[in-house]
Residue, then its C-alpha position, 0 to 999 in steps of 0.5 A: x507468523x509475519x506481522x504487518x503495521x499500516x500507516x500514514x493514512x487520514x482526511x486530506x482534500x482533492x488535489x493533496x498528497x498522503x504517504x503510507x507506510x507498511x513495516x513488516x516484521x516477525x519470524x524470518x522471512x523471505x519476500x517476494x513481494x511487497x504491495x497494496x489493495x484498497x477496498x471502498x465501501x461496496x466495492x470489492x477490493x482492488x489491487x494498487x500497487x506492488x513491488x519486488x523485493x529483489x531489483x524493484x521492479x514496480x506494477x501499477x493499478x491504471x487508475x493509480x498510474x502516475x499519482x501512486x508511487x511505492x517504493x521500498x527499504x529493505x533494511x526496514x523491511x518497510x514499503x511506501x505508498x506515495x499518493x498525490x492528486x488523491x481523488x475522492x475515489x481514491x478513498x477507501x482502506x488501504x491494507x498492505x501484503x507481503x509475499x513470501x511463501x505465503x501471503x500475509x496482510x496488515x489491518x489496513x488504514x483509512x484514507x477519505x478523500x473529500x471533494 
């Protein structure tokens, strides 16, 4: 099994900043990917952002596009979620993946975007 722990979510006002973090650990495993879905309340959950393990290459969400940052650190097994100009529809549960041989999921973690 490959564990997954989400944080760095909280409350933050429109126009400010918040960075998630996803650390992966567990038995030996070997990524293809790692990203994150949201899921807002009465709404289906939605892909944000994704990153290749190997050489990085990024893919974004057009709703995220230009706010959202996600980068990574191989060593730490670990990727990042830089969010800025968070909006109130930004808000929602964040829950990061990894992609190995198989899918798997952290708990996600909340972030409220006040207006």
């Amino acid at each position: 099994q490959v564990q997954l722990v989400e944080s760095g979510g909280g409350l933050v006002q429109a126009g400010g900043s918040l960075r998630l973090s996803c650390a992966a650990s567990g038995r030996a495993f070997s990524t293809i990917y790692m990203g994150w879905y949201r899921q807002a309340p009465g709404k289906e959950r939605e892909f944000v952002a994704r990153i290749r393990w190997s050489g990085g290459s990024t893919y974004y969400a057009d709703s995220v596009k230009g706010r959202f940052t996600i980068s990574k650190d191989n060593a730490k097994n670990t990727v990042y979620l830089q969010m800025n100009i968070l909006k109130p529809e930004d808000t929602a549960i964040y829950s990061c993946y990894v992609a190995t041989d198989r899918l798997f999921w952290g708990r996600g973690t909340q972030v409220t975007v006040s207006s």
